[in-house]
NUKOLDREN-111383 format. One record per residue: residue in three letters; x negated, y, z negated of N, C-alpha, C in turn. Coordinates in steps of 0.02 Angstrom, whole numbers, padded with zeros to 5 digits, always signed. Layout:
BEGIN
code n_px n_py n_pz ca_px ca_py ca_pz c_px c_py c_pz
ALA X Y Z X Y Z X Y Z
...
END
This chain:
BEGIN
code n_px n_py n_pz ca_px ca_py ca_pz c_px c_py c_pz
UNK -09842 +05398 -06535 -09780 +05392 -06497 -09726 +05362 -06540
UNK -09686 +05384 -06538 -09610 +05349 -06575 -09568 +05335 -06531
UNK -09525 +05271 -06540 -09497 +05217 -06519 -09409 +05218 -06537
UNK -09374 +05188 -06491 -09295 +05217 -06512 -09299 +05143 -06569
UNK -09216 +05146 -06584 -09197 +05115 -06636 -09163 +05073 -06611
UNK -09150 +05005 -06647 -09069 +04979 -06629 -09021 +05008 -06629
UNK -08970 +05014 -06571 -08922 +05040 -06598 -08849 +05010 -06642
UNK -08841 +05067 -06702 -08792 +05033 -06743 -08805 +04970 -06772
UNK -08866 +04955 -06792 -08902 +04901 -06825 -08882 +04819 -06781
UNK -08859 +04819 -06746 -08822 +04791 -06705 -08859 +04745 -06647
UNK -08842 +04653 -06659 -08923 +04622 -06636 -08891 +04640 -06548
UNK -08951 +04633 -06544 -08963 +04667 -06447 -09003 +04588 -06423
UNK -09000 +04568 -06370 -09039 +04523 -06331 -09031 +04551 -06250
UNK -09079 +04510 -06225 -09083 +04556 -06131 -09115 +04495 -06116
UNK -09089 +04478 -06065 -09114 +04444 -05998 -09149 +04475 -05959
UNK -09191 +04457 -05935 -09249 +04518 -05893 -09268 +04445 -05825
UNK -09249 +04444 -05790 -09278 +04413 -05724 -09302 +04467 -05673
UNK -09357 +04430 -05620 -09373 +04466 -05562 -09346 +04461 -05509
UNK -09338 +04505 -05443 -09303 +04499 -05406 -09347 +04482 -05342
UNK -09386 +04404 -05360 -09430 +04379 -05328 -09419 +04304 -05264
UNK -09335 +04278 -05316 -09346 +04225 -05268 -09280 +04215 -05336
UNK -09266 +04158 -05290 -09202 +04146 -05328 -09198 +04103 -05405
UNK -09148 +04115 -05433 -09142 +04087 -05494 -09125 +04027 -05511
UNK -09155 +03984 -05539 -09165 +03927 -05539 -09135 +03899 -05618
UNK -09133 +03829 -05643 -09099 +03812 -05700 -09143 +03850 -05751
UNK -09205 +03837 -05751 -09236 +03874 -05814 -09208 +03949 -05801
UNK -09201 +03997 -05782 -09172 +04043 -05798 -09107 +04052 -05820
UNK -09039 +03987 -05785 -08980 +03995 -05838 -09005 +03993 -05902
UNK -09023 +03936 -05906 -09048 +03916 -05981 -09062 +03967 -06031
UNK -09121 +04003 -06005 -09120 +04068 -06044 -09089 +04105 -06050
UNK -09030 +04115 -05985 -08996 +04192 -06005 -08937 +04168 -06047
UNK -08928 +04101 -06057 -08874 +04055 -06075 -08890 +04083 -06164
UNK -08968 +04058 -06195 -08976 +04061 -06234 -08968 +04150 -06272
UNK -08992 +04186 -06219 -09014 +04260 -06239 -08912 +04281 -06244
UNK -08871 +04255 -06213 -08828 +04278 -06209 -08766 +04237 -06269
UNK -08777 +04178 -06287 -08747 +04141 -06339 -08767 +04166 -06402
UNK -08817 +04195 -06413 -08845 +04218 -06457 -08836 +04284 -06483
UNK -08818 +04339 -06444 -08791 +04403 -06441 -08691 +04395 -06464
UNK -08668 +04352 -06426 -08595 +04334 -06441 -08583 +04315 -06493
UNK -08616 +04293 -06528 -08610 +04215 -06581 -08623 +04262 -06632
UNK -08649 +04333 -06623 -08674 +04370 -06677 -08669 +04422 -06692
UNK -08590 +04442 -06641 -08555 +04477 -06628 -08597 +04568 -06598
UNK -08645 +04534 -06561 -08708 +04582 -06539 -08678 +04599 -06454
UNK -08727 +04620 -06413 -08745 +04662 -06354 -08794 +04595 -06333
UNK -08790 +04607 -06270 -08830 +04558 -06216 -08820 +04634 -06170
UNK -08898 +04617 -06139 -08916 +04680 -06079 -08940 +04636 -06022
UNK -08953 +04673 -05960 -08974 +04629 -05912 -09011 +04685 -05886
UNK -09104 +04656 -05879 -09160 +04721 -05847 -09188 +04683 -05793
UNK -09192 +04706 -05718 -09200 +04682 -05671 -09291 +04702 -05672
UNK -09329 +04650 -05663 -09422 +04673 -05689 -09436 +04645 -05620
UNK -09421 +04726 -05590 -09460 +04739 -05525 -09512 +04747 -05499
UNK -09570 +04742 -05555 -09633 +04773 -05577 -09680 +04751 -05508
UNK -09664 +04699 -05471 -09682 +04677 -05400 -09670 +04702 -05359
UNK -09676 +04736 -05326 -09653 +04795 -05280 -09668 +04758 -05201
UNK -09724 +04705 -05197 -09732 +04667 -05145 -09680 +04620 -05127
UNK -09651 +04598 -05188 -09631 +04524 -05185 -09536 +04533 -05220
UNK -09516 +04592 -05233 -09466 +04617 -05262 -09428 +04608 -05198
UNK -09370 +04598 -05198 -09298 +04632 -05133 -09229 +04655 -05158
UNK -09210 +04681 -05131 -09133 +04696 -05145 -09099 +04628 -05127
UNK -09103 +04609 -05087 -09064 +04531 -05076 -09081 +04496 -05127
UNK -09125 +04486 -05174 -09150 +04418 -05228 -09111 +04487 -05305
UNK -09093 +04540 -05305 -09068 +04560 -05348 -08980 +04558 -05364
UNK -08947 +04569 -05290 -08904 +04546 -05255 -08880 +04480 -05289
UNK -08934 +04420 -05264 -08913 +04352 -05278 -08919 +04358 -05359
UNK -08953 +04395 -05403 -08947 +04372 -05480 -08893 +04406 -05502
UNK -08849 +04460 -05493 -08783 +04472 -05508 -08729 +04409 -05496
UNK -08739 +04400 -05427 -08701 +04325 -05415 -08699 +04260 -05450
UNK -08761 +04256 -05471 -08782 +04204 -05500 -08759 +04193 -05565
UNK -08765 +04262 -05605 -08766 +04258 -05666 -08689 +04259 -05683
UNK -08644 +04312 -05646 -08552 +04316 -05652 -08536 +04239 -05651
UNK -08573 +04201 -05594 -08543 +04110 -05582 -08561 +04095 -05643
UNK -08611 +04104 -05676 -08631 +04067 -05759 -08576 +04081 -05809
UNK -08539 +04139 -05808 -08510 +04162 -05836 -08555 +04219 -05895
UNK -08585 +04233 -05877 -08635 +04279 -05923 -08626 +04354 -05890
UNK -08606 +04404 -05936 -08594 +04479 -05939 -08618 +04522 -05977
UNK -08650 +04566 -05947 -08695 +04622 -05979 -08640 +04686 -06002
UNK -08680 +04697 -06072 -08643 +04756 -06081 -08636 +04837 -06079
UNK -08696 +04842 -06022 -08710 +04921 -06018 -08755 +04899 -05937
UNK -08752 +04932 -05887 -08774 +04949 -05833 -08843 +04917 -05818
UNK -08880 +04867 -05785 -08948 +04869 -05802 -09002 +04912 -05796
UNK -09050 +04892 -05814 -09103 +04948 -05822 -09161 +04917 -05753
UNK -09169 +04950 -05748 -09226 +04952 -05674 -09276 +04961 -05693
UNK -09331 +04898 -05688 -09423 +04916 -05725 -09436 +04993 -05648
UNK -09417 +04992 -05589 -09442 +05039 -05517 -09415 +05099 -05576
UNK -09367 +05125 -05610 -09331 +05192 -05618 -09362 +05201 -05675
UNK -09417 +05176 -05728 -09453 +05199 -05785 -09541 +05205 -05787
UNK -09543 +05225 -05688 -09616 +05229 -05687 -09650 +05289 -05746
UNK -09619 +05357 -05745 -09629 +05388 -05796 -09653 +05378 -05859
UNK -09601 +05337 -05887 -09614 +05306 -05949 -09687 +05252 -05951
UNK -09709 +05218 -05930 -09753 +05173 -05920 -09826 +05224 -05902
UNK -09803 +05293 -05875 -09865 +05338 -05860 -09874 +05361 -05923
UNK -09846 +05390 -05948 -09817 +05418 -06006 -09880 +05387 -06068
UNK -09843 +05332 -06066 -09882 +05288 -06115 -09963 +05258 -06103
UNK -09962 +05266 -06046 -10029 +05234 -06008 -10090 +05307 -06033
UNK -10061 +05363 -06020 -10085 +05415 -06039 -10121 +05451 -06118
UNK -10049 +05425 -06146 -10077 +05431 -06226 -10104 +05388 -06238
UNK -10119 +05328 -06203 -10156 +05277 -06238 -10241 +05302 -06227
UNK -10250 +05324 -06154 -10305 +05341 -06107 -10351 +05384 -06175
UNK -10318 +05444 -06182 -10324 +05499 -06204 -10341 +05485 -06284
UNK -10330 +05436 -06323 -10343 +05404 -06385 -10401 +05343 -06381
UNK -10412 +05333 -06314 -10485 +05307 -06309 -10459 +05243 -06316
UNK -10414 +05208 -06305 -10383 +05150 -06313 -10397 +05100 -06237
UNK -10424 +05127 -06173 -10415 +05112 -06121 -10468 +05148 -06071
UNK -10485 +05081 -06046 -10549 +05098 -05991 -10525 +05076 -05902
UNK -10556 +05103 -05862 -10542 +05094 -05819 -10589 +05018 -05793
UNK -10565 +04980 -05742 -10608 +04922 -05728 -10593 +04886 -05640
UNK -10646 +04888 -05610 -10629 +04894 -05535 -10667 +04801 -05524
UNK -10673 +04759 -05568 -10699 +04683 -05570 -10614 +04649 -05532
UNK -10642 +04610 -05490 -10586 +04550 -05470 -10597 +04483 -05501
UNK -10542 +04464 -05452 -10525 +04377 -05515 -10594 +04347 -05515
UNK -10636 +04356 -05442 -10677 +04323 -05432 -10739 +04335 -05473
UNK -10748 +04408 -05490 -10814 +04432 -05551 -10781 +04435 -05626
UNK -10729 +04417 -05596 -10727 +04389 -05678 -10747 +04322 -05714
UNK -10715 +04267 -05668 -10748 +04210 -05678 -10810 +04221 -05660
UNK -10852 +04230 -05631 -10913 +04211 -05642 -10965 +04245 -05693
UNK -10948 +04315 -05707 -10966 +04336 -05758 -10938 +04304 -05841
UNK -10883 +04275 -05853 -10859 +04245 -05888 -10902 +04160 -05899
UNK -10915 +04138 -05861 -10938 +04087 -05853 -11010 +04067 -05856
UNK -11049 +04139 -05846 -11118 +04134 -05832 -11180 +04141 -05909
UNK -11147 +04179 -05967 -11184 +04153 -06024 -11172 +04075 -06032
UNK -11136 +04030 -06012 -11129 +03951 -06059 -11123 +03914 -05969
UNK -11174 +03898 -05918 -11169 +03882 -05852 -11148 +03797 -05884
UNK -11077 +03778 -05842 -11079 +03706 -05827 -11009 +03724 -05901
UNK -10994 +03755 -05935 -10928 +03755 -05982 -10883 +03789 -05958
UNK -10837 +03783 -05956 -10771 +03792 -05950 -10767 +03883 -06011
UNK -10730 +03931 -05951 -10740 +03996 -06001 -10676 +03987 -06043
UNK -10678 +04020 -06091 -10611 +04037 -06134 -10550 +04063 -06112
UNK -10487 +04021 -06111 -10444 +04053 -06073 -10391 +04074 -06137
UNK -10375 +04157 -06123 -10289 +04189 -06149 -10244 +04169 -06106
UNK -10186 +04220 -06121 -10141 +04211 -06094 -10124 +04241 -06047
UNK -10165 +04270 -06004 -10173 +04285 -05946 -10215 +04253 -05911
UNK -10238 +04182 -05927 -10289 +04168 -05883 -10348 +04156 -05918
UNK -10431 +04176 -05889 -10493 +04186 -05911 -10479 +04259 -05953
UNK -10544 +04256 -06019 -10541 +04303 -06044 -10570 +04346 -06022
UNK -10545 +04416 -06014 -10596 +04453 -05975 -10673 +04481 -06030
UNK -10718 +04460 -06002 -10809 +04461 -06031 -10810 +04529 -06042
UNK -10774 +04586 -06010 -10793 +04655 -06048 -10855 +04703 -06012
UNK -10847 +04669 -05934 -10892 +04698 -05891 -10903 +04798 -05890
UNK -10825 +04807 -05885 -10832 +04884 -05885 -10832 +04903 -05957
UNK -10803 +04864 -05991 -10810 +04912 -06047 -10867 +04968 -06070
UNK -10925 +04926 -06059 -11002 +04959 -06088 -11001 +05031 -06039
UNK -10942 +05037 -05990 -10979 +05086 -05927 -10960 +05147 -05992
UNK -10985 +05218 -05963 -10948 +05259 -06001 -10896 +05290 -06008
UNK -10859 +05330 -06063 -10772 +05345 -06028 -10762 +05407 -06053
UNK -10753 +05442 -06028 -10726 +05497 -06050 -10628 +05528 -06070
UNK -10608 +05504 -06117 -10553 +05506 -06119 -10497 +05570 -06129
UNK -10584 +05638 -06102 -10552 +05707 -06101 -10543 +05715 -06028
UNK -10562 +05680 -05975 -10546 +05655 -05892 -10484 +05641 -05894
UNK -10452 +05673 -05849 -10387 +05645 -05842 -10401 +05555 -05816
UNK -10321 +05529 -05811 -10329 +05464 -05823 -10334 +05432 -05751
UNK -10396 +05404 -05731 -10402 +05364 -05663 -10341 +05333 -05610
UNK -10320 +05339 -05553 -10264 +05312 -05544 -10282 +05276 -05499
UNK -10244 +05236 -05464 -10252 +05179 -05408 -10323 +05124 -05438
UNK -10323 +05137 -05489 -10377 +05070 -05537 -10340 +05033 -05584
UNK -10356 +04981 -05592 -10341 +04919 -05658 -10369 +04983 -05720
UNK -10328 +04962 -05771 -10342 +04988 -05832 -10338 +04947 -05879
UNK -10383 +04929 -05940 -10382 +04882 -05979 -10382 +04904 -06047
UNK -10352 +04870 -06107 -10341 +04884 -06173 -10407 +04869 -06192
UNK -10434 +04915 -06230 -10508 +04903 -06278 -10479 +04863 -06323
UNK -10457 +04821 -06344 -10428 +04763 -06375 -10475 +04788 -06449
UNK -10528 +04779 -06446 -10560 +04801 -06527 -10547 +04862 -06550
UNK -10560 +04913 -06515 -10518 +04987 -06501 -10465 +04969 -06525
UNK -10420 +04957 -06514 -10338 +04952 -06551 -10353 +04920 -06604
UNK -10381 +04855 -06615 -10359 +04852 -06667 -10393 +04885 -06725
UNK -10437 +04895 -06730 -10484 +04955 -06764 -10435 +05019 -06798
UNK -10416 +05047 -06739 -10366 +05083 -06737 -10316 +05078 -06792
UNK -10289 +05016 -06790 -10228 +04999 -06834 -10244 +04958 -06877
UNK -10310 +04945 -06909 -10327 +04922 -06970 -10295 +04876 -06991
UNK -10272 +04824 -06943 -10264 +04762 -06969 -10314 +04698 -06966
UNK -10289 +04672 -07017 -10351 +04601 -07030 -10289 +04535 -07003
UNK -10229 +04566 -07007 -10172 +04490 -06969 -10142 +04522 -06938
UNK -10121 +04491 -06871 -10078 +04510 -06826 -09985 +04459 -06858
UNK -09954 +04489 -06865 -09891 +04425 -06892 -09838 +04471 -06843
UNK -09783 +04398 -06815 -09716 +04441 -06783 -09669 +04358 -06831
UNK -09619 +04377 -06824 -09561 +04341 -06837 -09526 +04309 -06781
UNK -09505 +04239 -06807 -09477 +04186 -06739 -09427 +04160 -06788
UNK -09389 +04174 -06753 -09307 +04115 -06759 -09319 +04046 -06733
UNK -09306 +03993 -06769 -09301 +03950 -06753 -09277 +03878 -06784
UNK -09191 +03866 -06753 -09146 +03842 -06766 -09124 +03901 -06821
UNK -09103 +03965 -06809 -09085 +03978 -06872 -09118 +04017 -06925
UNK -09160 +03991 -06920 -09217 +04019 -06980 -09272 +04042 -06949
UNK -09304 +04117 -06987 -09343 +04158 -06975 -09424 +04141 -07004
UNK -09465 +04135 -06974 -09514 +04089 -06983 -09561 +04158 -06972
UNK -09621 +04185 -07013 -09681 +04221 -06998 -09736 +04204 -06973
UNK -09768 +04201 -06897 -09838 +04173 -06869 -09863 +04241 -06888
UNK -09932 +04219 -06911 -09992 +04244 -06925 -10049 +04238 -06872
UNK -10111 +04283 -06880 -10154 +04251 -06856 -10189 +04316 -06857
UNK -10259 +04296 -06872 -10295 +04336 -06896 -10321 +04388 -06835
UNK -10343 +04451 -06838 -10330 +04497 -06792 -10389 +04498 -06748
UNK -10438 +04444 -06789 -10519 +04456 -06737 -10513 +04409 -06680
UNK -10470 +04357 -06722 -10449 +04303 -06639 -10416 +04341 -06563
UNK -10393 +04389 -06571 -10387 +04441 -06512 -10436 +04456 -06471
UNK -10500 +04463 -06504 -10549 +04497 -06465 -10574 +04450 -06430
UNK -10579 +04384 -06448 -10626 +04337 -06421 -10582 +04305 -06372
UNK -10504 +04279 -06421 -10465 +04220 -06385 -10404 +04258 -06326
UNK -10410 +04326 -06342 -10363 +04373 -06293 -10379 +04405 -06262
UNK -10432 +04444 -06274 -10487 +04514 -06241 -10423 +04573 -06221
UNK -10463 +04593 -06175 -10448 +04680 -06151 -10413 +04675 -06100
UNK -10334 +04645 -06106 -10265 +04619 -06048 -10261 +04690 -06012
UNK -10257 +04684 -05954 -10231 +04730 -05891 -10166 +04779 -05921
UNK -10186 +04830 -05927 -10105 +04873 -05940 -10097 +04922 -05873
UNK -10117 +04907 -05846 -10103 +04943 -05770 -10129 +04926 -05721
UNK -10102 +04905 -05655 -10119 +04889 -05601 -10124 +04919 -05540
UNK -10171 +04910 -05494 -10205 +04969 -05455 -10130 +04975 -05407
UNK -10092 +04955 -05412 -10016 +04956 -05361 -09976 +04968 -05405
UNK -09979 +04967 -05470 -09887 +04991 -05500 -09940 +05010 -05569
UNK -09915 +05074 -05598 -09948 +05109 -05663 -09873 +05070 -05722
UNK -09909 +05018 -05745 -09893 +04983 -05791 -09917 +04884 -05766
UNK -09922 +04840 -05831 -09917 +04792 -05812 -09885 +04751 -05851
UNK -09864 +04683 -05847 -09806 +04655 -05893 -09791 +04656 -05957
UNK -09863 +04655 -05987 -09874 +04674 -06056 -09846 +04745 -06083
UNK -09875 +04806 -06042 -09853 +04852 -06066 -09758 +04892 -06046
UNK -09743 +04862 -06008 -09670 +04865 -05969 -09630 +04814 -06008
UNK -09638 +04771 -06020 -09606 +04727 -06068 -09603 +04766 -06148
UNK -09641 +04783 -06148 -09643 +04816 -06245 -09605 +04885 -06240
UNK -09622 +04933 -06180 -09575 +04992 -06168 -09507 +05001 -06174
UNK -09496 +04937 -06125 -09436 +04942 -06103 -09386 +04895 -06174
UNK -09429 +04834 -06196 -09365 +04817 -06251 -09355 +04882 -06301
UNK -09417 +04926 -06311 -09408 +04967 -06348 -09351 +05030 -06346
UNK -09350 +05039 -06271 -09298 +05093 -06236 -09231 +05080 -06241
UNK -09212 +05005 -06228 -09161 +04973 -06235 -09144 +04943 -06300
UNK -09199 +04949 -06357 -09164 +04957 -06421 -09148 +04868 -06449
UNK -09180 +04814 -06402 -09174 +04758 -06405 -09223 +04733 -06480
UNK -09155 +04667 -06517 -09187 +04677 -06595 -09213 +04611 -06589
UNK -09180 +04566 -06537 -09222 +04489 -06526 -09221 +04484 -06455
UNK -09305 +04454 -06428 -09319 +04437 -06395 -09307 +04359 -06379
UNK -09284 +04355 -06306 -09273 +04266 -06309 -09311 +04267 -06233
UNK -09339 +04218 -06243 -09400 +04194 -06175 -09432 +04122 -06196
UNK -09469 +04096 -06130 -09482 +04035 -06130 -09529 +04031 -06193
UNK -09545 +03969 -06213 -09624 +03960 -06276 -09687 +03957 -06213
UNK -09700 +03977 -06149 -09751 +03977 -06106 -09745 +04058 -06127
UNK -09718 +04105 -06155 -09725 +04176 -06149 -09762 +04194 -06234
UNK -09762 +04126 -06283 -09779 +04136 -06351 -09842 +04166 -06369
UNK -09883 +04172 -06324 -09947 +04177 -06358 -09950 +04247 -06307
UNK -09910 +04286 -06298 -09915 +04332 -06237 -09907 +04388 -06323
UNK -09845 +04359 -06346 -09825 +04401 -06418 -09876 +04401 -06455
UNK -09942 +04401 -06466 -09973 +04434 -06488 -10009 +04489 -06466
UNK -09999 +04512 -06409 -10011 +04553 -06375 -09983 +04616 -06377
UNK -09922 +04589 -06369 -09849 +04632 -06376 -09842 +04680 -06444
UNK -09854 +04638 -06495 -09858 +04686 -06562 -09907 +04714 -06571
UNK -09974 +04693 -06548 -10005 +04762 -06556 -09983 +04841 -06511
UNK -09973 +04820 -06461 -09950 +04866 -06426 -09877 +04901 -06482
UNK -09850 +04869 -06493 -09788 +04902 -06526 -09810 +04921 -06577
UNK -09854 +04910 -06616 -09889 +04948 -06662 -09925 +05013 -06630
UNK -09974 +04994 -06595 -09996 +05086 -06568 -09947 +05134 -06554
UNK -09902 +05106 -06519 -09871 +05166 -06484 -09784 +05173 -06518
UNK -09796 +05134 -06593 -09753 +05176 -06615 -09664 +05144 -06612
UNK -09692 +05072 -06615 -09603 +05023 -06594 -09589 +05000 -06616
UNK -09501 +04973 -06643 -09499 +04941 -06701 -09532 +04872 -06675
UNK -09515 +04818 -06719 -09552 +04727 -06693 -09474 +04704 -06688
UNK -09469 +04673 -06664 -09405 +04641 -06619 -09409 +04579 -06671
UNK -09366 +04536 -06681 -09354 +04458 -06700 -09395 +04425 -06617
UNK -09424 +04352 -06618 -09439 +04335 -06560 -09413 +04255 -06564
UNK -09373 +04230 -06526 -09340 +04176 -06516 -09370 +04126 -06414
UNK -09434 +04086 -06455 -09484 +04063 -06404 -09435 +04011 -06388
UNK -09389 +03977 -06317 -09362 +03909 -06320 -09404 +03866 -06282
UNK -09385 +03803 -06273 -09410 +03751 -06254 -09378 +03776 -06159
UNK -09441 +03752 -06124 -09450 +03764 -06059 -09382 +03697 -06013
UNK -09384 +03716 -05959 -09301 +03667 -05914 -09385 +03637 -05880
UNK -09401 +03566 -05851 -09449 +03543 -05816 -09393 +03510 -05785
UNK -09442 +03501 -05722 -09433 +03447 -05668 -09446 +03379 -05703
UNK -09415 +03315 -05664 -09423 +03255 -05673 -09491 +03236 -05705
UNK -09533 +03270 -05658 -09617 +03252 -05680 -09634 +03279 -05708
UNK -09627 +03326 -05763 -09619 +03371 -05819 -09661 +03435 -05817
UNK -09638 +03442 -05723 -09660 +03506 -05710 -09633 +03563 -05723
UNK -09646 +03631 -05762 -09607 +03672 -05762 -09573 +03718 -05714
UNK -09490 +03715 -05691 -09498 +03745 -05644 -09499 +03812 -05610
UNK -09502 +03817 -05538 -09539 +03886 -05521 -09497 +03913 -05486
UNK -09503 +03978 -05447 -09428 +03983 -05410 -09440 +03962 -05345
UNK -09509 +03931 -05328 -09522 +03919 -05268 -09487 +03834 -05256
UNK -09450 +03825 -05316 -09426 +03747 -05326 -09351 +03775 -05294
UNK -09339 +03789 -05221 -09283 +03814 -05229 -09217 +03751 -05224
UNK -09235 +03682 -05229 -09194 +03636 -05248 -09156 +03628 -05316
UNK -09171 +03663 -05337 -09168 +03674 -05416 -09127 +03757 -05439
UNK -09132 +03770 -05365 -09084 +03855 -05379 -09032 +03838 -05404
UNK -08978 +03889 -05433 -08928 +03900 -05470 -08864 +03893 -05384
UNK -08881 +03926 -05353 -08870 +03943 -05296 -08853 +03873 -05251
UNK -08881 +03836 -05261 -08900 +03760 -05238 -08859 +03710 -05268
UNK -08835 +03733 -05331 -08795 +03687 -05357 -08702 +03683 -05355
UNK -08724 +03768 -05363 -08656 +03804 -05350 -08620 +03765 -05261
UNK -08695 +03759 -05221 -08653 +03743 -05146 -08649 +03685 -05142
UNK -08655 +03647 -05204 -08647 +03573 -05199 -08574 +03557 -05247
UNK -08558 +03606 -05255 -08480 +03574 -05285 -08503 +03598 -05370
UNK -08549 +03579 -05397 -08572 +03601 -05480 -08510 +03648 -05511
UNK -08502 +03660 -05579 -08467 +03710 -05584 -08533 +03714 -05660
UNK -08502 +03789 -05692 -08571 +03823 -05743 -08554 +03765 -05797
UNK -08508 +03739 -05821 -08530 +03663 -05858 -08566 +03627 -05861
UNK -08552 +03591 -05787 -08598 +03532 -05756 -08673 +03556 -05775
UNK -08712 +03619 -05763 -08766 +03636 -05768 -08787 +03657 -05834
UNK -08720 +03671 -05903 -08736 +03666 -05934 -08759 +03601 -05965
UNK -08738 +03548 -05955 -08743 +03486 -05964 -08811 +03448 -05944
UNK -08846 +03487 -05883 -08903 +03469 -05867 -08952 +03491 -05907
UNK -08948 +03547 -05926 -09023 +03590 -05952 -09002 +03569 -06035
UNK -08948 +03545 -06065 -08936 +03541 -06136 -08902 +03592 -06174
UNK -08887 +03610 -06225 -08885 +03664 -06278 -08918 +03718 -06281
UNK -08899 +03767 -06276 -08944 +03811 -06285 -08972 +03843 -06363
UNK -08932 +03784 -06420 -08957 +03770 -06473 -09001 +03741 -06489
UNK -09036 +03706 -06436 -09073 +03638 -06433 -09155 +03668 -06449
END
């Protein structure tokens, strides 16, 4: 598969929120950062609404992030992109992956996973990625035929050794900005199999999952740095392999420091004391809140 380009060499950044619940300081923060950073560098800032929740998504919580974001003073420069309007694309890809033997089908819940995860070493704590528990690789052993068309209304999982096999690497490396300077993480490619396993790329309710909708779509939109919390850092090694199979350039990745609550909780949107929305009806103006969360140099 081949992957678009930047356009006009020209740095791109995107804000990507869900339209789950309202927006809270950690999200100015970010779009503050994703969007100071595009200006400052005489670049493009995009705005992608990641609807990928179809339960928990509304038009009213998409509604409120236009609002939200104009009061910040933050402006996108091209129309946003809708994760609901690129189901295609996410099939698309789910397909050539299927069909290259990259991807098995797997019908285990949270619940057989932990305990199958747990049950060679009883009484230890299983290995957790960044999704959680690692998944133990229950279906994998089943058999697959990847001349079957591709299973639908099932979880689908990356053969994680499968890929990387595939792409004959011994290091996984992406590039991080930070303060400024472009810094190379490494890390050797077998730590995937053990410390990441075989992450969900499709879910039995929406054919794509964050991993693989996130790498599509910066790719579609041509985005050259990624800016997201450092709770999303160890997700990027995930991400480049995928952008390696299927063919995408690697983005710059700019991890920032998380907005916490008092008790140095990180917050959630279910903190809706802490909405953007909340502050605005308390008199606040987008200063004042810049002043709370810090620099977005910081």
């Amino acid at each position: 598969m081949a992957g678009a380009r930047p356009p006009n060499g020209r740095l791109l950044t995107r804000f990507a929120p869900s339209p789950t619940g309202p927006l809270h300081l950690g999200h100015a923060y970010s779009a503050w950062v994703a969007h100071d950073l595009a200006r400052a560098n005489g670049g493009r800032f995009l705005l992608r609404i990641e609807d990928i929740d179809r339960t928990r998504s509304h038009p009213a919580w998409e509604r409120a992030i236009y609002e939200d974001l104009a009061w910040l003073g933050i402006h996108w420069d091209a129309p946003p992109l809708r994760q609901s309007d690129r189901l295609d694309a996410y099939v698309d890809a789910l397909r050539w992956l299927w069909r290259e033997g990259l991807l098995y089908a797997c019908s285990c819940t949270r619940r057989d996973i932990a305990a199958a995860a747990s049950a060679p070493q009883e009484g230890a704590e299983p290995p957790r990625g960044p999704d959680g528990i690692v998944y133990p690789g229950t279906c994998r052993i089943l058999p697959r035929t990847p001349d079957a068309p591709m299973p639908e209304n099932t979880a689908l999982r990356l053969d994680m050794r499968a890929a990387l096999d595939r792409l004959g690497l011994s290091t996984i490396r992406f590039d991080e900005t930070d303060q400024g300077y472009i810094q190379t993480r490494t890390r050797p490619a077998e730590d995937l199999i053990d410390q990441v396993g075989d992450v969900v790329l499709s879910r039995r309710d929406f054919p794509g999952s964050y991993h693989l909708s996130v790498v599509l779509d910066d790719g579609a939109q041509g985005v050259t740095h990624v800016v997201r919390g450092a709770d999303l850092r160890d997700s990027t090694w995930i991400h480049r392999v995928l952008q390696d199979l299927v063919g995408l350039p690697a983005p710059v990745y700019l991890h920032h420091r998380l907005i916490r609550d008092p008790e140095g909780r990180r917050l959630a949107k279910r903190d809706d004391a802490r909405a953007i929305s909340a502050y605005r009806d308390e008199g606040l103006s987008p200063g004042d809140l810049r002043s709370l969360v810090g620099s977005s140099q910081d």
